[in-house]
C-alpha positions, 0 to 999 in steps of 0.5 A: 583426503578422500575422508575429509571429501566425504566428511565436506559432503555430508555436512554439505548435504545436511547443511542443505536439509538444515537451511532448505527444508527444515528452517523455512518449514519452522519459521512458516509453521510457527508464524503461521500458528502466531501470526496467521492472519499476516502469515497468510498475506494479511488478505481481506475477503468479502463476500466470501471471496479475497478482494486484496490485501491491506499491505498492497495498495489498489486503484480507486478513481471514482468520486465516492471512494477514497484514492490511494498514493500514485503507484509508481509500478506501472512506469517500473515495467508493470502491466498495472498500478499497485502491480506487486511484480514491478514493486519500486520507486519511480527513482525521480529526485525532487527537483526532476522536471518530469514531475511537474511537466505539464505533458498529460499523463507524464508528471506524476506530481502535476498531474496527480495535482490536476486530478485532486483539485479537478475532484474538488480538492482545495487548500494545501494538497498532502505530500503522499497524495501527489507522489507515490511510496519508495514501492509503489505499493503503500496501501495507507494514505496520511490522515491530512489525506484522508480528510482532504478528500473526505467532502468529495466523498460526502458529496458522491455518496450523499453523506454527511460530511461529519459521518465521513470524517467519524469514519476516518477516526475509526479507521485511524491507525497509531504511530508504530510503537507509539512514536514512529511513523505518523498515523495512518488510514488503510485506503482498502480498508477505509472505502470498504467500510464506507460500502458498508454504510 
């Protein structure tokens, strides 16, 4: 009896090393020697200093930049939009009425709805543009979005509106594996190089 403990606790103990220690210390090494740009975080940096990452959205209100999907992480409990910590969904079905209540500041589609078309925004208004991702965080908006907000942009800035969408072209990321998802523009991204210009 006292045999098989021993023999139970030394797998126990190696078991621990085995799956604690030494295959974390494998899979992040060796993402990180492959992948090590997404191993790291996928950060972008300027200026010598990391400003975000292009897989968690940021906030942007101004006229001159390009705004994100609502976030949904500060009514999750966050102490901000896009907070990582209170990643989730608002958990709101479709047909809720707090969506589209006409409150101030307590229908995410309605008063996304408001801020758009009080921005300049016309036609009809791109889904993602107006309720937020399952987390919260989604740092890309569909390219409809992206164009429907592209003369708000043109006008701040001074630019033409041809030059904006050119820039939403580039900017542009495919299907994944070519038939999943939609394209797709990566908000940080895209308004970082329109600092650029």
């Amino acid at each position: 009896m006292k045999r098989e403990i021993k023999r139970a606790l030394l797998l126990l103990v190696i078991l621990l090393v085995l799956l604690t220690v030494i295959y974390p210390a494998v899979v992040t090494l060796a993402g990180r020697a492959v992948f090590p740009d997404k191993a790291g975080g996928s950060l972008i940096e300027k200026n010598g200093s990391v400003i975000g990452s292009s897989l968690i959205g940021q906030p942007f209100s101004g006229p001159e930049y390009f705004w994100p999907r609502p976030s949904a992480t500060a009514a999750n409990g966050g102490s901000m939009p896009y907070d990582p910590l209170a990643s989730g969904g608002s958990n709101l079905g479709p047909t809720n009425p707090k969506l589209v209540s006409p409150d101030p500041g307590t229908g995410e589609v309605s008063g996304a709805s408001k801020a758009l078309r009080d921005s300049g925004v016309t036609g009809p208004l791109p889904i993602d543009l107006v309720t937020s991702s399952a987390s919260g965080l989604d740092p890309d908006i569909t390219v409809e979005a992206a164009r429907a907000q592209a003369a708000r942009v043109a006008a701040a800035r001074g630019l033409p509106l041809a030059r904006i969408e050119q820039l939403i072209d580039a900017r542009t990321q495919g299907r994944w594996l070519g038939f999943m998802g939609t394209e797709r523009v990566n908000v940080l991204e895209l308004n970082l190089a329109l600092d650029k210009l």
